[in-house]
N, CA, C and O atoms as CSV, one atom per row, in Angstrom:
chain,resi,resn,atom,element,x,y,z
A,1,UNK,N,N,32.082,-43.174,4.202
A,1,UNK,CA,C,31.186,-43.021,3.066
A,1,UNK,C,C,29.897,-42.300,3.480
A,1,UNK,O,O,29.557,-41.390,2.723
A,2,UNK,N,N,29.031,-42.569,4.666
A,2,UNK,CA,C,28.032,-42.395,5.265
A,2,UNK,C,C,28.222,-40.722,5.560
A,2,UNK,O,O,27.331,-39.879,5.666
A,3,UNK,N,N,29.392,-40.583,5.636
A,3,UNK,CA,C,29.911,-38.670,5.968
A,3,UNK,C,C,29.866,-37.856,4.983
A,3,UNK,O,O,29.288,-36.769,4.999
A,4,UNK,N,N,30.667,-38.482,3.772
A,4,UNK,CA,C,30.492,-38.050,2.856
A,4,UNK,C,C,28.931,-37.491,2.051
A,4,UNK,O,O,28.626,-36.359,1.676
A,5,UNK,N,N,28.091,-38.886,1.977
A,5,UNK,CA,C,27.026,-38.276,1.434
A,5,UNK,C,C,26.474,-37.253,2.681
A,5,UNK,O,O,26.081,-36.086,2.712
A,6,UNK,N,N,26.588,-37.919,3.305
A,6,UNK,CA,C,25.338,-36.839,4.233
A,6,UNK,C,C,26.052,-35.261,3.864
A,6,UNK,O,O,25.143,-34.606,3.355
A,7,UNK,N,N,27.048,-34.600,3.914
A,7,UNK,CA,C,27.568,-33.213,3.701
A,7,UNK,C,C,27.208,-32.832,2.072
A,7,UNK,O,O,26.921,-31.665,1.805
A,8,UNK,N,N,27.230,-33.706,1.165
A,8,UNK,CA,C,26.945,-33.646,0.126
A,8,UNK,C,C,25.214,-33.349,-0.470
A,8,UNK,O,O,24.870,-32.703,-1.459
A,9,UNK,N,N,24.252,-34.164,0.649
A,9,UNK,CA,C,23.269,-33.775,0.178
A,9,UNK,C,C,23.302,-32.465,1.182
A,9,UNK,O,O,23.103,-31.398,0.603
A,10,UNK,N,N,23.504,-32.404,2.465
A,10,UNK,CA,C,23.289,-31.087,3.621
A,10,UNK,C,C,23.519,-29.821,2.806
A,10,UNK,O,O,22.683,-28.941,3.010
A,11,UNK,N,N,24.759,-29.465,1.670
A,11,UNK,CA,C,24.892,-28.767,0.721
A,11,UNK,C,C,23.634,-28.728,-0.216
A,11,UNK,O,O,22.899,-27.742,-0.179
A,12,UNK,N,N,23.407,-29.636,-0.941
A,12,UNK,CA,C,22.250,-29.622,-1.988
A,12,UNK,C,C,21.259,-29.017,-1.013
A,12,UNK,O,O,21.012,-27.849,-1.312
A,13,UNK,N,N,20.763,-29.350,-0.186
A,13,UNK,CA,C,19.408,-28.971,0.614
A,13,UNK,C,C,19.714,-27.541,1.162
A,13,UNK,O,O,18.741,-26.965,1.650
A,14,UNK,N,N,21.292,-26.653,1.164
A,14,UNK,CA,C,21.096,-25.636,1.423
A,14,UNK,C,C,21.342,-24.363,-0.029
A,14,UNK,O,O,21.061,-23.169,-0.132
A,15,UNK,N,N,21.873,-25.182,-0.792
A,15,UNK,CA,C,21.567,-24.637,-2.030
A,15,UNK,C,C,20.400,-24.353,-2.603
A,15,UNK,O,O,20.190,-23.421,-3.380
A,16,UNK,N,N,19.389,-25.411,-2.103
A,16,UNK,CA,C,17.804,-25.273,-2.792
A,16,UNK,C,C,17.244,-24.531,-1.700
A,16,UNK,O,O,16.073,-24.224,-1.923
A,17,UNK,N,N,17.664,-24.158,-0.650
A,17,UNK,CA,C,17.158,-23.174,-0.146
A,17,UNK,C,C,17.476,-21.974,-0.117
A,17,UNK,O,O,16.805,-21.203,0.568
A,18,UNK,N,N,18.475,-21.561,-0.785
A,18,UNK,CA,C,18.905,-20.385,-0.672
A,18,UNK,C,C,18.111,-20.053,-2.365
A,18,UNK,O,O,17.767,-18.874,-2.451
A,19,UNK,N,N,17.920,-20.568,-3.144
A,19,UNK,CA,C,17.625,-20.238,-4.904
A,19,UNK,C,C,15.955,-19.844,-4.121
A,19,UNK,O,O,15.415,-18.738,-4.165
A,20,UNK,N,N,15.363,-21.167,-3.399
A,20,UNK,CA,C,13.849,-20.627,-2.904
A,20,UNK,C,C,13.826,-19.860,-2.290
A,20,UNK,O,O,12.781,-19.295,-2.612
A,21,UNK,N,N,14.194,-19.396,-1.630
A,21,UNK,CA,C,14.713,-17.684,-0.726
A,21,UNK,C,C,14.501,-16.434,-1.744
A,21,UNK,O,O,13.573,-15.636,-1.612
A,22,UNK,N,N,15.539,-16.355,-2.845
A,22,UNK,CA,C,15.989,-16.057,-3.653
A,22,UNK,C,C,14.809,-15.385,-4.508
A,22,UNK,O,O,14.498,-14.198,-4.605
A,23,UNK,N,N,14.227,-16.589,-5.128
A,23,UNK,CA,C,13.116,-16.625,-5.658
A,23,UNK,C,C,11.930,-15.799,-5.027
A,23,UNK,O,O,11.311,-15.117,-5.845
A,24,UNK,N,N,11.642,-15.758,-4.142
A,24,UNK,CA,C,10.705,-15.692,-3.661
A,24,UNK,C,C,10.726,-14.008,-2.943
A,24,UNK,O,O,9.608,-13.547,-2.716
A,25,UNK,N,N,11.634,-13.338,-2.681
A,25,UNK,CA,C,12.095,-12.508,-2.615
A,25,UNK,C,C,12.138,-11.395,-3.569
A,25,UNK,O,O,12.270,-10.181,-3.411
A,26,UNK,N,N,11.940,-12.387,-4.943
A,26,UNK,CA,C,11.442,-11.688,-6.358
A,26,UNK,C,C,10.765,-11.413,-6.338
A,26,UNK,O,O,10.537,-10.224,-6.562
A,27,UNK,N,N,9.643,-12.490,-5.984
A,27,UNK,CA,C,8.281,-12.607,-6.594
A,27,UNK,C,C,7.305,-11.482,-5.365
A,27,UNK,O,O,6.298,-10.946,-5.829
A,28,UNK,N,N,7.617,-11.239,-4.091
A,28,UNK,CA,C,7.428,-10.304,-3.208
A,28,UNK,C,C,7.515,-8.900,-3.324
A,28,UNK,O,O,6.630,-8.064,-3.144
A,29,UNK,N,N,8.753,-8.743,-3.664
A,29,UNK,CA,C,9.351,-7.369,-4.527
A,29,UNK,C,C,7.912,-6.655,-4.862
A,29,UNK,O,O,7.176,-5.729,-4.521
A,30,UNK,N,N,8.067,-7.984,-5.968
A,30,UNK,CA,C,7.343,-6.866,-7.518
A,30,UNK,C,C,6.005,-6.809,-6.074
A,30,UNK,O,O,5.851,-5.807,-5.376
A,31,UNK,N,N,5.264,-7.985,-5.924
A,31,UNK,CA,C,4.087,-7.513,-5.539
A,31,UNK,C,C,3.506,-6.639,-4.856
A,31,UNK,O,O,2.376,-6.173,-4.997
A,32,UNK,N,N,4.909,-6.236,-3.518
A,32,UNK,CA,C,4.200,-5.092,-3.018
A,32,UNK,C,C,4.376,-3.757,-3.879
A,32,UNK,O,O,3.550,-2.845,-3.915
A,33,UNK,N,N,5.682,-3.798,-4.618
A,33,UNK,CA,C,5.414,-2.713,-5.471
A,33,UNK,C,C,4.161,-2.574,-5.978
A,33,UNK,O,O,3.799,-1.434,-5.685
A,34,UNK,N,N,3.149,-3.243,-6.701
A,34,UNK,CA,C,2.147,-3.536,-7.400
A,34,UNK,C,C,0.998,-2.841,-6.138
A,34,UNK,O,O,0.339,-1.819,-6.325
A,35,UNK,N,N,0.974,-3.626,-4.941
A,35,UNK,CA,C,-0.012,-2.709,-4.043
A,35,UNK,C,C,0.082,-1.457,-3.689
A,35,UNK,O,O,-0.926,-0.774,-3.509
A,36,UNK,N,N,1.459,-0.929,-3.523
A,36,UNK,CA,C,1.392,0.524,-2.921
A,36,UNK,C,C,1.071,1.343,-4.514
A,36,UNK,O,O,0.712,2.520,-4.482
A,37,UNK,N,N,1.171,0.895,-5.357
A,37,UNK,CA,C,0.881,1.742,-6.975
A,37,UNK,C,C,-0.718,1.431,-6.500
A,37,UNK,O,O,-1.060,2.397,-5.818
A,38,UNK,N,N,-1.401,0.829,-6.561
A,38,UNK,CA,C,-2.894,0.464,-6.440
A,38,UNK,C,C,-3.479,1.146,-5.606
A,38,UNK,O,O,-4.532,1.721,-5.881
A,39,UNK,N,N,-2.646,1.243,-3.889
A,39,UNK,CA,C,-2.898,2.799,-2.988
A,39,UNK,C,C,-2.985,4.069,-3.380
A,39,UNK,O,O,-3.749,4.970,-3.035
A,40,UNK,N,N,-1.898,4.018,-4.327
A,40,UNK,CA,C,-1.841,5.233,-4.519
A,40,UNK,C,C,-2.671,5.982,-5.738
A,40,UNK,O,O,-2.931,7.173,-5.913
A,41,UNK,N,N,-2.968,4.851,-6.473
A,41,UNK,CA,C,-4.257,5.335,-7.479
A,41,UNK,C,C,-5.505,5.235,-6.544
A,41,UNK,O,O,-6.332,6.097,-6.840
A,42,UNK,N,N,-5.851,4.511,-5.599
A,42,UNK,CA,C,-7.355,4.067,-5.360
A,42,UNK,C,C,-7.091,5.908,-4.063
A,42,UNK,O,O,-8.143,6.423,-3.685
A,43,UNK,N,N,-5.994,6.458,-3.690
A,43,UNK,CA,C,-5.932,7.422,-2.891
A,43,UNK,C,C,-5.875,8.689,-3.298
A,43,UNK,O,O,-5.842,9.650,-2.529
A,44,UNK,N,N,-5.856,8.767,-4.769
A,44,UNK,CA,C,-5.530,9.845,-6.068
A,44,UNK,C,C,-7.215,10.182,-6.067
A,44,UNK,O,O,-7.855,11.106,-5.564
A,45,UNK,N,N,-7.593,9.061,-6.823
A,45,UNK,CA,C,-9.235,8.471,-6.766
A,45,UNK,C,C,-9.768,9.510,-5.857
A,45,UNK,O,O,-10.236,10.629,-6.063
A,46,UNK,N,N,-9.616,8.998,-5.075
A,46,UNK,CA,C,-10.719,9.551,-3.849
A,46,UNK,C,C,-10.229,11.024,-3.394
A,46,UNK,O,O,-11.126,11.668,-2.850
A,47,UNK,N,N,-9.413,11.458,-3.469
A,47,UNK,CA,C,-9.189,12.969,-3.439
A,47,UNK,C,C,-9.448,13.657,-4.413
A,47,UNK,O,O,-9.507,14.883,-4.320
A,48,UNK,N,N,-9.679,12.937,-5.671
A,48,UNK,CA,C,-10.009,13.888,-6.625
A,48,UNK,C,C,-11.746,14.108,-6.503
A,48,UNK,O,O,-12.240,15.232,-6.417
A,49,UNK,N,N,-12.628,12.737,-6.513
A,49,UNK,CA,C,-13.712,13.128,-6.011
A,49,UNK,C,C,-14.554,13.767,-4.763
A,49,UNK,O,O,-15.709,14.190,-4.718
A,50,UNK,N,N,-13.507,13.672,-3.742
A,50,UNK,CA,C,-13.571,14.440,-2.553
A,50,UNK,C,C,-13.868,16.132,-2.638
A,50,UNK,O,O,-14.774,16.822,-2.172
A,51,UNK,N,N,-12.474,16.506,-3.587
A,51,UNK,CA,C,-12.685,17.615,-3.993
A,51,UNK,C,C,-13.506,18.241,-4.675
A,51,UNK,O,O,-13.613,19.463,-4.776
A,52,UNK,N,N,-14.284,17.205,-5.307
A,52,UNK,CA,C,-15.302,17.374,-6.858
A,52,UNK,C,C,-16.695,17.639,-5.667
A,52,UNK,O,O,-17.719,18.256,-5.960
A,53,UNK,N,N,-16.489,17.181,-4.685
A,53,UNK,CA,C,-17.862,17.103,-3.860
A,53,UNK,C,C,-17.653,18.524,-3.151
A,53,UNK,O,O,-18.585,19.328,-3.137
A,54,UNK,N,N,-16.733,18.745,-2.713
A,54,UNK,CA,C,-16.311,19.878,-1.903
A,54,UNK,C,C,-16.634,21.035,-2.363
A,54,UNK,O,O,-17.320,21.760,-1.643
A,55,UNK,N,N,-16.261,21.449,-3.547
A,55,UNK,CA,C,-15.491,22.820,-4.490
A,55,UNK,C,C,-16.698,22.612,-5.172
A,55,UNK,O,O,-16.629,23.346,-6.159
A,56,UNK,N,N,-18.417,21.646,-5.194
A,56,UNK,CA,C,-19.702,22.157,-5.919
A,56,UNK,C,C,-20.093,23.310,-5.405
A,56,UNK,O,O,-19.457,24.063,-4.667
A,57,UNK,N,N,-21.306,23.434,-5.881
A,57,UNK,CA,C,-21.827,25.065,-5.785
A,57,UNK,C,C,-22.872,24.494,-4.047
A,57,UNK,O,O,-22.890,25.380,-3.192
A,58,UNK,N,N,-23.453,23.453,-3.749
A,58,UNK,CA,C,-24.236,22.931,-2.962
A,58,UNK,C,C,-23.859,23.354,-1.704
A,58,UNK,O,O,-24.283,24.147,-0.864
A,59,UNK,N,N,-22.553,22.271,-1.873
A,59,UNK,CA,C,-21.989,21.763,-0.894
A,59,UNK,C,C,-20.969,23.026,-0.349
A,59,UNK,O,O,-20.618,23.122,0.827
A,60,UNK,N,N,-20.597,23.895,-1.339
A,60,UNK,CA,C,-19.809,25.568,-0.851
A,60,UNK,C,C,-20.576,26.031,-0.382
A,60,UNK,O,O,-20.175,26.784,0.506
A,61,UNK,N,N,-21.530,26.002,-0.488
A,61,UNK,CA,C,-22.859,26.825,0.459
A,61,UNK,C,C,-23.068,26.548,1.539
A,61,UNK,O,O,-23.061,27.442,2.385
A,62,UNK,N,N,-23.320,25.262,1.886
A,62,UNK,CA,C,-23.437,24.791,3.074
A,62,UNK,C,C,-21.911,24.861,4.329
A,62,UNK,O,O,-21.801,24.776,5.552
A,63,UNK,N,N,-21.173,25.015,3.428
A,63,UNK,CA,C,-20.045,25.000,4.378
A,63,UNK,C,C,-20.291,26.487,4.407
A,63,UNK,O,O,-21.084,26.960,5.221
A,64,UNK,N,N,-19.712,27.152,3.644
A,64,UNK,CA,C,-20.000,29.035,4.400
A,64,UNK,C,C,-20.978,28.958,5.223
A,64,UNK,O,O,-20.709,29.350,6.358
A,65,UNK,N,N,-22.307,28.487,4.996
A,65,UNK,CA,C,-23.597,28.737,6.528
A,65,UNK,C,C,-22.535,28.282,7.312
A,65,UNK,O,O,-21.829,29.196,7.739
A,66,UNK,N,N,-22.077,26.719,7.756
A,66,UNK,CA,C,-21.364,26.781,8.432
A,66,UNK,C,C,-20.308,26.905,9.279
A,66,UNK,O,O,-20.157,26.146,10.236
A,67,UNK,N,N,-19.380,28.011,8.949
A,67,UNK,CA,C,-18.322,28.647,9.123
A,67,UNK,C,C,-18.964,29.954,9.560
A,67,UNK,O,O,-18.652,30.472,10.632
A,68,UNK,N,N,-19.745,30.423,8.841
A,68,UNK,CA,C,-20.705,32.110,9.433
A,68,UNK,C,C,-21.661,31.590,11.094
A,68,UNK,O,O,-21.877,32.329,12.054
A,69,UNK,N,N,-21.970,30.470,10.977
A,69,UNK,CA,C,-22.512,30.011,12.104
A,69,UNK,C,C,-21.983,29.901,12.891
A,69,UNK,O,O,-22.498,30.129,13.986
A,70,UNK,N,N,-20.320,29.384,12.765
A,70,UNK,CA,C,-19.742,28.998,13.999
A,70,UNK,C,C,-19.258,30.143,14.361
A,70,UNK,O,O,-19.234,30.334,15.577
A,71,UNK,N,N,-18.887,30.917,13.728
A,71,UNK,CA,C,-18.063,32.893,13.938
A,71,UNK,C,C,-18.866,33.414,15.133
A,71,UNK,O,O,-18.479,33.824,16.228
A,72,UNK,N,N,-20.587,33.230,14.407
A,72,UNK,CA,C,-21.266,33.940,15.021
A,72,UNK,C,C,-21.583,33.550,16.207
A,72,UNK,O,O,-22.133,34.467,16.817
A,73,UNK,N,N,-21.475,32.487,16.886
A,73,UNK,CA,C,-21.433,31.281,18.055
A,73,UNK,C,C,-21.276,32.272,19.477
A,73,UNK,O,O,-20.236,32.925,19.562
A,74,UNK,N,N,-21.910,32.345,20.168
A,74,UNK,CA,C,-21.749,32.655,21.527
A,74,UNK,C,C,-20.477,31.754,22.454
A,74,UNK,O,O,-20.376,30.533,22.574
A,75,UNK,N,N,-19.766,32.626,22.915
A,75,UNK,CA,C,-18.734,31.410,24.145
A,75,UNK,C,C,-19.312,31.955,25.116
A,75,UNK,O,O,-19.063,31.592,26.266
């Protein structure tokens, strides 16, 4: 009798672990899906203002001085 249950619950206890496995495996899924979408906007983000800083009239200026500066550079 003592054999019996014990295999009977050893089953139940690996059944509820395999559904929490299961489960949880779901719930992981989605989430990293959810972060690399959030990378990839917060990385969209910042290249678009990168560029917005880059491609001003200021900041194009200052880079040509420095590109004509470095040409002109003694080795």
């Amino acid at each position: 009798m003592y054999q019996v249950v014990r295999a009977q619950v050893g089953a139940l206890v690996r059944r509820m672990r395999a559904v929490r496995s299961a489960a949880s495996d779901r719930r992981d899924t989605g989430m990293v899906t959810s972060e690399y979408a959030m990378g990839i906007v917060a990385a969209v983000a910042f290249a678009v203002v990168l560029y917005k800083v880059v491609t001003s009239g200021a900041v194009g200026e200052e880079l040509q001085q420095l590109v004509k500066q470095a040409l002109d550079a003694r080795m």
